[in-house]
C-alpha positions, 0 to 999 in steps of 0.5 A: 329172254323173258321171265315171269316170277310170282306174277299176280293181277287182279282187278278189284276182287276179280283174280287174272293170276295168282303167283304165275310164272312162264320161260320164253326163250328165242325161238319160241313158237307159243299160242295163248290160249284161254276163253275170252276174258281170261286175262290173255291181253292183260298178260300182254299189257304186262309183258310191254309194261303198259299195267305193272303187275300187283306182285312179282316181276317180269324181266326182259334181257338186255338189249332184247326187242319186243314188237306187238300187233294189238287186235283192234285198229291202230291210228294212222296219219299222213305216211303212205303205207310203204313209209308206215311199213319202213318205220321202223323206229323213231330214229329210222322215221327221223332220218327218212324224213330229213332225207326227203327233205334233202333231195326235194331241196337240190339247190343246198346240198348240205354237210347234214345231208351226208351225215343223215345219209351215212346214219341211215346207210349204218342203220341198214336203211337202204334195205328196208324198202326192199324188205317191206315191199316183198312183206307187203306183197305177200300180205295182199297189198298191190304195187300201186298201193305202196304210196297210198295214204294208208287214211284213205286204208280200211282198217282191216288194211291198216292192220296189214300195214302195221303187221308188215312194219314188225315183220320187217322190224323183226323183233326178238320177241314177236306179240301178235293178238290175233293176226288173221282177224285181219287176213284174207285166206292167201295173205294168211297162208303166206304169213303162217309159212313166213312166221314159220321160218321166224327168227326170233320168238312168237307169242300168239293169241288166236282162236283159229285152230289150224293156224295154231297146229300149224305154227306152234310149237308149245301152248300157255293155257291160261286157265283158273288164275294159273300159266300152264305150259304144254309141249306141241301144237293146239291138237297135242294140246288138248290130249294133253289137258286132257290127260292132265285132269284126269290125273289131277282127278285121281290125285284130288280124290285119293287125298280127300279119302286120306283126309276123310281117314284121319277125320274119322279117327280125330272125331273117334278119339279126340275126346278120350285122353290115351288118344288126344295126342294121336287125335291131335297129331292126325289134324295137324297133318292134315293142316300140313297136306299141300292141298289139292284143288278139285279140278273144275272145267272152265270150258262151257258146256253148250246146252241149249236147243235152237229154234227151227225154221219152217220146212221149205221146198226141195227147190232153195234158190235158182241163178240162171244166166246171170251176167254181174260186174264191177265197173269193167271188171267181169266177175260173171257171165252167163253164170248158173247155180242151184242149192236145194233143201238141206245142202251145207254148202261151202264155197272155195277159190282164190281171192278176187274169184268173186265168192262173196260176190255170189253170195250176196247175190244169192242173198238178195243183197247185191243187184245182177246186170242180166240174167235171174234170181228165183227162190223156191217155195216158202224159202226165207233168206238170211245173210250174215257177214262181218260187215252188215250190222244194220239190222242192230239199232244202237238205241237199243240195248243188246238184250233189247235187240235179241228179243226182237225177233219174230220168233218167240222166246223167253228172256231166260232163253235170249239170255243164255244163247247171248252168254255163249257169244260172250254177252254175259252178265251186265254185258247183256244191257250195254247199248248197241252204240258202245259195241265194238264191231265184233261185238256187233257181228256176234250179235248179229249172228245171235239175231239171226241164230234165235230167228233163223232162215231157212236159208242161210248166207254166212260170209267168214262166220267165226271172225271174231269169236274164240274157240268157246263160241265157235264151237256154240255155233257148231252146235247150233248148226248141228241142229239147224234144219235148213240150207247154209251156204257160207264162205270161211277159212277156218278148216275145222269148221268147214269140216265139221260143217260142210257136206258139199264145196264148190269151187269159185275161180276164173267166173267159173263154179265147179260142184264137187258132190261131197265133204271137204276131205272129198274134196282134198282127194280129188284135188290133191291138194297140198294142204288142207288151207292151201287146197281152200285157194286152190281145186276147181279141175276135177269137179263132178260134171253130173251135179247139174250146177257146173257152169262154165264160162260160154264161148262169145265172138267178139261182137257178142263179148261187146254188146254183153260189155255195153249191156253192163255198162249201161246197167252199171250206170243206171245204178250208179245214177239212182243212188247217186240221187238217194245219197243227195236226197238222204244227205238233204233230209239228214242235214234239215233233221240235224238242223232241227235236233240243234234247235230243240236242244237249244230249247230244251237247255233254256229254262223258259222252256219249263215255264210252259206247262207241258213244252218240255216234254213236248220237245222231249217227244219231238226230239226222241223222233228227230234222233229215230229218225236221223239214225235211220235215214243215216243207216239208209245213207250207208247203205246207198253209198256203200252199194255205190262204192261196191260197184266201183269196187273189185270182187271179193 
């Protein structure tokens, strides 16, 4: 279906493939692996014949359909989601809207009405809106959400959307860089089981291990400019590799002996004319040898010691009685929650339960109708999410922001703990302002990892980052002394992480009081993913932070709902009036920047001794303060939007 032949690419000096070569057939379950940078979205770029390659070919068979889901957000317009999931092609968008504009016309029923309709019908039109809705559900989109706009859509919600339309447009060849980026746990269980059953061949780039044991069937690791192929899923993979070198090792080793033989005997004889002959013989085989590369482990190595937050008491953080919801929706009642020193705590549940939602509250973050929040001695919170960068000031530059940490560190250090989440090199002195958003979460992550709490908050830790860095991570909270709490669905970190799960579900948490396999026994769970949505019934009671839902009476369950209400309001008014203040101070600012500028661009301005770079001062003020009155917006009306929002 497509073959690569002799392909090289090469950007100035810097090689990606030198002469590589790779088979897809159909039905095909492939991972493309290899460490950021390495050349996976070039070869995709290659592959839909977006970058023509230096050498080589690459070949599609006839008629032979490609469908590709790039990693960053994909533009939008006008279309609901439901029309964005049905378009599947130019012809198919075409005729839908011809039809649309034929049954709003009922006055002209026209020939070209029937036309389109019997096109349309030939096209099997008539069951794409079917097909998309089950795809859709099974994504996480809601029926009323089907004739949304998809601008008024997240972007992580868009991405869903345009992973719907390739799913119902099934190609032959199906190119997916990384897909759960944008999945929550459950969509991502139903897309791992659909993808299974996928008629056609799949090429995918993911750092999630388990989704890639899970789904595929073969492994192309792009490693030292080469495609090499390996038989099984990521785990088999890595024996596999494994094993591979060490051959290769052997190999390499055992040929350097030879040469270093005949080396001996050319230098021995070469100069003796019985000999010459011979001597000369010896080199000239060894120019014949098809030389064996020492093989080098491109595979960073880790090595490096964080710094360790200050000890706290045994006592961490205490919710007692706490009341919290979102508009009429209760995401708790009466909820109680305790964590003490040195507990690795992962939380589990359905989507919706409310487990982000305990975790900001634990963080600080997010305002509780009733009940209280109590931390214990010399406790200093952190709390890290996907979504919160505005701890980073994008005038900065990123080394910039990663010294600015409390803790002393050199900028040897920074720089090293910076190179393991992928700032490397010049990278280091990009401005905040030009990061992407998950270059911005790795580097909050960093900031909080070279200063760390000695309580730490982490919302879905490892988005974002390939296998390489998840595992600097790993290591990084291998020697971190503290207390985490996180939420995450990447199963082989909750292993390798957590000593402890609770279950989140139905406003209830339930303590199971050991690691996540403790946690699979007691729940039977079906799988080691699924069990993550699933639990919550056999938890150990004795634990102390089981809290069940209180039973109420009717007249209590509506003062309870009044209270919240009320606080609710009360809320939304405070930032409803920091929104209008902000946005007056901001546009007097933005006013003031304008005349500046204006100033700045006249020449008489630099007539006067001294007003330019008074204005340029005035100006750089104007700028810092405009940024954070900006972030301070953001933040007011994000708080205003969650609470009209669902629990994550």
């Amino acid at each position: 279906m497509l073959t690569i032949t002799a392909v090289s690419k090469a950007f100035g000096e810097r090689v990606l493939f030198d002469e590589v070569k790779l088979q897809i057939n159909r039905q095909d379950l492939l991972g493309l692996v290899g460490p950021n940078g390495v050349g996976k979205s070039t070869l995709f770029s290659m592959i839909l014949g977006e970058v023509s390659p230096d050498g080589g070919k690459v070949l599609l068979e006839r008629n032979v359909s490609l469908g590709y889901l790039p990693q960053e957000t994909a533009p939008v317009g006008e279309e609901t989601v439901l029309e964005l999931a049905t378009a599947i092609s130019p012809e198919i968008v075409e005729l839908q809207n011809q039809l649309k504009l034929a049954e709003a016309d009922h006055d002209h029923e026209i020939d070209l009405h029937d036309d389109v309709h019997m096109r349309f019908e030939e096209l099997g039109g008539y069951l794409l809106e079917p097909k998309a809705k089950r795809i859709l559900g099974g994504l996480g989109f809601h029926v009323e959400d089907f004739n949304r706009p998809t601008r008024e859509m997240s972007g992580g919600w868009v991405m869903r959307a345009y992973l719907a339309r390739l799913l119902v447009q099934e190609p032959d060849l199906l190119m997916l860089d990384e897909p759960t980026n944008h999945l929550d746990l459950e969509a991502l269980i139903w897309f791992q089981n659909y993808l299974k059953n996928y008629s056609g061949a799949i090429l995918v780039i993911s750092h999630d291990r388990d989704f890639l044991n899970f789904l595929v069937s073969g492994i192309v690791e792009i490693r030292q400019s080469r495609l090499i192929r390996y038989r099984g899923n990521y785990e088999d993979f890595l024996v596999q590799r494994e094993a591979n070198e060490a051959q290769l090792l052997a190999a390499y080793n055992n040929q350097q002996r030879e040469i270093a033989h005949l080396m001996s005997f050319v230098t021995r004889f070469r100069a003796k004319s019985s000999k010459a002959t011979q001597a000369q013989s010896k080199l000239k085989q060894i120019e014949r040898m098809e030389k064996i590369e020492a093989p080098v482990s491109d595979q960073r190595q880790i090595k490096f010691q964080f710094p360790q937050p200050q000890r706290s008491g045994l006592k961490v953080v205490t919710l007692k009685d706490v009341d919290h919801a979102y508009g009429e929706n209760v995401v708790y009642r009466g909820m109680n929650f305790k964590a003490e020193r040195g507990q690795r705590i992962v939380l589990v549940g359905p989507n919706g339960a409310g487990k982000s939602t305990l975790i900001k509250i634990l963080a600080g973050v997010l305002e509780f109708q009733k009940g209280g929040r109590e931390l214990g001695h010399n406790v200093k919170a952190g709390y890290y999410s996907q979504y919160r960068v505005d701890m980073l000031q994008t005038n900065r530059t990123v080394l910039e922001e990663a010294l600015d940490t409390e803790q002393r560190i050199t900028e040897q250090f920074a720089r090293s703990v910076l190179g393991s989440f992928l700032f490397q090199g010049d990278d280091a002195f990009k401005k905040i302002g030009v990061l992407s958003g998950g270059e911005k979460s790795r580097l909050a992550l960093v900031k909080l990892l070279l200063d760390p709490p000695n309580f730490l908050l982490m919302d879905e830790p490892t988005t974002h980052l390939d296998i390489p860095s998840i595992d600097a991570l790993l290591t990084a909270l291998n020697q971190y002394e503290g207390t985490i709490i996180f939420i995450s669905h990447d199963v082989y970190f909750i292993r390798a992480v957590a000593n402890l799960v609770v279950h989140v579900g139905d406003g209830e948490l339930t303590q199971y009081a050991g690691n996540y396999q403790y946690y699979l026994e007691k729940t039977a769970a079906s799988s080691e993913r699924e069990a993550l949505t699933a639990g919550g019934k056999h938890g150990d009671a004795k634990s102390g932070l089981l809290t069940k839902k209180p039973k109420v009476n009717n007249r209590e369950r509506k003062r309870i709902e009044a209270e919240i209400r009320q606080a609710n309001s009360r809320q939304r008014k405070e930032h409803q009036h920091a929104i209008q203040r902000l946005e007056k101070e901001i546009e007097e600012l933005e006013t003031r920047q304008s005349e500046l500028t204006t100033e700045l661009e006249n020449p008489k301005t630099y007539d006067k001794s001294g007003r330019a770079q008074e204005v340029n001062r005035e100006l750089s003020g104007v700028v810092h303060c405009l940024e954070s009155l900006t972030s301070e917006w953001e933040n007011s009306q994000a708080a205003l939007t969650a609470l009209h929002a669902p629990p994550a």
